[in-house]
N, C-alpha and C positions, 0 to 999 in steps of 0.2 A: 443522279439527276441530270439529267441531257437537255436540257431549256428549250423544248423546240418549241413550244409555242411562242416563247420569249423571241429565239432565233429570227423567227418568220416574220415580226413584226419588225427587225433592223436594216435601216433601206441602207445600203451599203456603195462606195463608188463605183460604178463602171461605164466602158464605156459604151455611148451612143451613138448606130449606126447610122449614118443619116443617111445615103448612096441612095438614088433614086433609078431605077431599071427604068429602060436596056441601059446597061451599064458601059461609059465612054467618058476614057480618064483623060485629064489634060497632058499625065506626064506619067511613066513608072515610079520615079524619084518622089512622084510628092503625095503618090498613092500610098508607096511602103510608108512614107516617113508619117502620116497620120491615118494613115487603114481606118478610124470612124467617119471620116470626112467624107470617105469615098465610097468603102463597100456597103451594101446596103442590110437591113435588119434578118433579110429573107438569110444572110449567112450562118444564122443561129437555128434556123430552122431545115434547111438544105444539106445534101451529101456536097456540092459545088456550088458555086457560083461563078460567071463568066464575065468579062469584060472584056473589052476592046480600046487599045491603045493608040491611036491612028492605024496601021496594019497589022497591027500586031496583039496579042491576046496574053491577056494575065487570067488565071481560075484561082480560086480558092478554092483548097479543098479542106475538108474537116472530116472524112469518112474516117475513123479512128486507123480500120483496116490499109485501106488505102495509102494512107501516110506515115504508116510503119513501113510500110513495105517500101515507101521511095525512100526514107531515112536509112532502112538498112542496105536496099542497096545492090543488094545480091547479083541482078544480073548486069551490075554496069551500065544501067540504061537511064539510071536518075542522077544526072554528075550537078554537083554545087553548080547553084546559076553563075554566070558570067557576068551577071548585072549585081550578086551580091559580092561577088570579088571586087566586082567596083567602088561598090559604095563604100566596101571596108578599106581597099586598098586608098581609096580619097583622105582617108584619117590619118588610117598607121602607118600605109605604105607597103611596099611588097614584104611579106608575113611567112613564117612556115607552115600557118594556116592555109594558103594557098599551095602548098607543095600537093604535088601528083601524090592518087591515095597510095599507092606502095612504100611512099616517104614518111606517111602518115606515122603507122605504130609506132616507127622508131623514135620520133622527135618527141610524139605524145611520151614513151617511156622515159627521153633523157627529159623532159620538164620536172615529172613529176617522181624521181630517182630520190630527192631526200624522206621523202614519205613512204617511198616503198620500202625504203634501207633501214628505217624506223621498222623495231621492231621489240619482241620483249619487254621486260620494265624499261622506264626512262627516266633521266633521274629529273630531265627538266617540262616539264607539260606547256609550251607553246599556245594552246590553246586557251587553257584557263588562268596563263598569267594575260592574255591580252584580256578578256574579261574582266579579272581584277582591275586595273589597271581603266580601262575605259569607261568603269560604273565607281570608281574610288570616287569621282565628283558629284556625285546624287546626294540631294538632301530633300527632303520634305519638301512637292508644291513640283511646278509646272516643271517637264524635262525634254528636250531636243533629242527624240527619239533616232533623228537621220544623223546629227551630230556626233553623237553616241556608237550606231550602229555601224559609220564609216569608219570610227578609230579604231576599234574592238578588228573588223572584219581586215582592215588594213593591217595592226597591228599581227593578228592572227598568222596572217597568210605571210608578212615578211618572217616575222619568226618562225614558219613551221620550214618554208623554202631557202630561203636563205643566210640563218644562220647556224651556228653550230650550236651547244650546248650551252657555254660559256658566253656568250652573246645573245642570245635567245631570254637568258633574267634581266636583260634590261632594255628601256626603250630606247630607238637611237634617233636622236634627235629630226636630221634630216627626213626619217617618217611621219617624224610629230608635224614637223614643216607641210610636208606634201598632202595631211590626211587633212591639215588647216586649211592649205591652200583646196582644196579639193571640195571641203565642205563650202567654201564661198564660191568657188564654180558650181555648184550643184545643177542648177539646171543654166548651167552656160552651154555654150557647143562645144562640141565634143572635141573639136580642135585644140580647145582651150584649157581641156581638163588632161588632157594629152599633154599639153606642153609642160601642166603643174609638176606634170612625174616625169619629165625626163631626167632630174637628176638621182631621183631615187632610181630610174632605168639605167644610167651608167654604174649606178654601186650596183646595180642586180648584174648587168654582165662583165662587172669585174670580180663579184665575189665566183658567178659561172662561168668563168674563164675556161674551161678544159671543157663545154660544149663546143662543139666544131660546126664552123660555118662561117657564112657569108656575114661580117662584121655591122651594117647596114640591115642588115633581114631580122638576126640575134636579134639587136638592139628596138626595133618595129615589135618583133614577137614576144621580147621583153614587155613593151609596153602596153601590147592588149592583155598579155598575162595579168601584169601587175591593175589594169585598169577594169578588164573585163572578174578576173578571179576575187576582186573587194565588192566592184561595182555594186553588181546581181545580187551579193550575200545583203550587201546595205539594204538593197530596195526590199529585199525579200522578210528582215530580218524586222526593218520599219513595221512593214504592213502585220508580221507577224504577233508584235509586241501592242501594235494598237487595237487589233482585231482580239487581242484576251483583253484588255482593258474595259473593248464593248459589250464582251462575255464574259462577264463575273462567274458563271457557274464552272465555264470552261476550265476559267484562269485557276480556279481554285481546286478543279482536279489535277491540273499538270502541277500546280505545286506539292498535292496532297501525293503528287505521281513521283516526284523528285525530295522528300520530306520520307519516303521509305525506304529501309536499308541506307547506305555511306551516301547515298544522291552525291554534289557536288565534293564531299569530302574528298572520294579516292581521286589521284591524280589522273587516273584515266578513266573514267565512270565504263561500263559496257553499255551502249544507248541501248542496245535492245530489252535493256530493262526498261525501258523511256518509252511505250509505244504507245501513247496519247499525244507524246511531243512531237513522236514521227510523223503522228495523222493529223496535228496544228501544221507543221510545216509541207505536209503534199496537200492541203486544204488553201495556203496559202498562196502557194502555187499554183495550185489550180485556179484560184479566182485571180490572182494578179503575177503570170509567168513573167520575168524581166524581157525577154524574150517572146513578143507575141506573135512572130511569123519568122518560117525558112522558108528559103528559096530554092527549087531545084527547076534545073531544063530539062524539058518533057521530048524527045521527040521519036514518041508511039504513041499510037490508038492507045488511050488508057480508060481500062472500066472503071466505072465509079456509080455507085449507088442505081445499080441496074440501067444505067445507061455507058454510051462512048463517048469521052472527050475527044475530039480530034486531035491527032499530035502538032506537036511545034508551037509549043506554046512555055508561060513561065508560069511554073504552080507555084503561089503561095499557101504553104502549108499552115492552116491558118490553127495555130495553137491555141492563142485565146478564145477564139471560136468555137473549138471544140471542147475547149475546157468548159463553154458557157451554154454548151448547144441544147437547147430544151428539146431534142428526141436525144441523148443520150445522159440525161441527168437530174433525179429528181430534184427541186427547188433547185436550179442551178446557180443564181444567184444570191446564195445562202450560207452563211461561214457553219458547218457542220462537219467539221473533225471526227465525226463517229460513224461518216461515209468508209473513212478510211481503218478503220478499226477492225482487228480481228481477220473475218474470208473475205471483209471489206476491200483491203488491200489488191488482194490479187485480182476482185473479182472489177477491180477501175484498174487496174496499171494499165492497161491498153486504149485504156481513154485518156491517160494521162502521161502529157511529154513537154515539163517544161525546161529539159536536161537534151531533148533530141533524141535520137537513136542509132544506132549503127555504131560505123569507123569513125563520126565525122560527131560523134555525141561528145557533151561536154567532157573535159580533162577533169574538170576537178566538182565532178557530182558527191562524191564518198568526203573530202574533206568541206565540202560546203556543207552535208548533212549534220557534219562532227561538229564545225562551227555552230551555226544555227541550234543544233539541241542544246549544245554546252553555253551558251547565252542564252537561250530563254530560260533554260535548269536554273541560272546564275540569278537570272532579276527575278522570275515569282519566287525562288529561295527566300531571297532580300528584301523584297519588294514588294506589294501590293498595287496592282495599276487601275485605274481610275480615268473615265476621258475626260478633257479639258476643253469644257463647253464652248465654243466657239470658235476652237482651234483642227477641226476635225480635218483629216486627211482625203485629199482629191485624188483622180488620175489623169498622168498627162503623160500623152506618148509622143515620143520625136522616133522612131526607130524604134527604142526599145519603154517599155513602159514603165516608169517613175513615180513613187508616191510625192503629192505637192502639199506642203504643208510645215509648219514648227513647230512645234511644244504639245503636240497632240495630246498628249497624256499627263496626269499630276499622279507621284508617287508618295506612296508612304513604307517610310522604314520597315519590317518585321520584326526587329530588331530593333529598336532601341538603343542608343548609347555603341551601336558596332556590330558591324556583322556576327555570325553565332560559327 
């Protein structure tokens, strides 16, 4: 049963373009930092959209093709904007994110060096003790789904990265500390949520002491790891758990999906037995990428949807946009997980980039997946969800887009008297 009639009828949040053409911003900075404000609706409809900055030009593009192709890059002609270096260097500070792309693979390899040396059986599963661990507090009746979904994703990621085996069974306090402090900055500035984890940043480059570098940089690229690597997982992980809530039918196949063969039992499940779970989570992404726009410097003639942009200019590669673009998606505003399903898959992956593309795409796509399946397997296991009528979840983007809201959801046990 696929509820699509059900589907069609749930008006769901997004966002609203308000931008009134010819388009003429007050600023670059306060265009990115709320893109509904500014660009206007025709972005959902268009291969670009243009704007003028006092001298200078920002476009949206959303041609799927077009924006693969600056992501990956090839001929050297589409380099990270300079104005996004900015915004991020205003946070963190100089980053190995910003290193020259030749610098790139390597640093990408030493980050993520504990998961690729994972390998074989294991005796301790990082993944599904932060699970346990983050849903041991659920009982019957309303539940703090972003509360939830940031200790889980927090917990996750410290123990897959930086512990060992024998550290990895248990919680370490100071996480507990930084994932608390972290949920009461929630939507504070980003400054602020930066600061929560510097000291969990100093235990992460003292436990990776033997990476080599500038002591100052490490420490900056520690803390977008540690910030951006839970962050994304939280928001994505929110939306995903409230969005089967809304879909009963859904909900009830991913659990009847996870309820065959050892589901949650085996310490490492293979997700690819899980591929409903995979198409809830590219579904989810797709309507709400954490990440709603890249930035690249244009300076060529670039074709785009049968015409030429003029060069020298900043494209916003507008992902939300084209995640949402009504000529490349039927119902686009429609939570329907069985787009993605089966020849489904391949036949969107090139409409779909909330991971990016190329050299410069996200480090940690493949354990964000592992995350994310292995908590939603966890709560429809446990769990039945149910939404919590006048507590529904908003969007609200500063930069990157955030679900707003508490207790969205009321659960009930499957289980009885203890998990099974």
């Amino acid at each position: 049963m696929k509820e699509t009639q059900a589907r069609a009828t749930v008006d769901l949040p997004h966002l609203i373009f308000q931008g009134r053409e010819p388009l003429r911003f007050p600023g670059m900075i306060r265009a990115l930092q709320a893109p509904d404000h500014h660009w206007p609706d025709s972005c959902l409809d268009e291969p670009f959209v243009e704007a003028t900055v006092g001298r200078r030009r920002m476009v949206m593009i959303t041609d799927p093709a077009v924006v693969t192709e600056m992501l990956r890059n090839r001929t050297g002609q589409f380099r990270r904007s300079r104005l996004h270096d900015r915004i991020l260097g205003s946070s963190f500070g100089d980053t190995l994110l910003q290193g020259e792309q030749i610098e790139w693979p390597e640093r990408r390899q030493a980050m993520l060096r504990p998961i690729h040396e994972a390998s074989g059986d294991v005796a301790v599963d990082p993944v599904g003790l932060a699970c346990t661990q983050a849903l041991s507090d659920w009982q019957e009746g309303p539940v703090d789904l972003l509360r939830t979904a940031r200790h889980l994703t927090m917990q996750a990621l410290w123990r897959a990265f930086f512990c060992d085996e024998a550290e990895a069974r248990h919680s370490d306090p100071l996480l507990v500390d930084a994932a608390n402090h972290m949920d009461r900055l929630a939507h504070a500035p980003l400054q602020d949520q930066i600061e929560c984890l510097r000291p969990l940043g100093t235990r992460a480059v003292e436990i990776r002491r033997e990476d080599n570098g500038d002591p100052d940089r490490l420490m900056n690229t520690t803390l977008l790891f540690l910030h951006a690597g839970h962050d994304n997982a939280t928001a994505t992980l929110t939306w995903a758990l409230w969005l089967l809530a809304r879909h009963p039918g859904i909900q009830q196949r991913v659990h009847d999906e996870w309820s065959r063969g050892s589901g949650t039992s085996r310490p490492v499940p293979d997700l690819r037995a899980f591929p409903l779970t995979s198409a809830v989570i590219h579904e989810t992404l797709r309507l709400y990428p954490p990440i709603p726009q890249l930035l690249r410097d244009v300076t060529v003639d670039l074709p785009v949807g049968g015409q030429v942009v003029d060069k020298d200019f900043i494209a916003v590669l507008g992902i939300y946009a084209m995640h949402r673009h009504r000529r490349l998606w039927d119902r686009p505003d429609a939570f329907d997980p069985d787009r993605f399903m089966d020849n489904g898959l391949t036949a969107h992956r090139r409409l779909w980039l909330p991971f990016g593309a190329g050299p410069r795409g996200c480090v940690g796509t493949s354990f964000a997946f592992t995350v994310l399946s292995r908590a939603i397997g966890q709560v429809v296991t446990d769990y039945e969800l149910f939404p919590n009528p006048g507590h529904d979840l908003t969007c609200r983007v500063d930069y990157t887009l955030r679900p707003w809201g508490r207790a969205p959801v009321r659960v009930t046990p499957r289980h009885p008297g203890g998990r099974s």
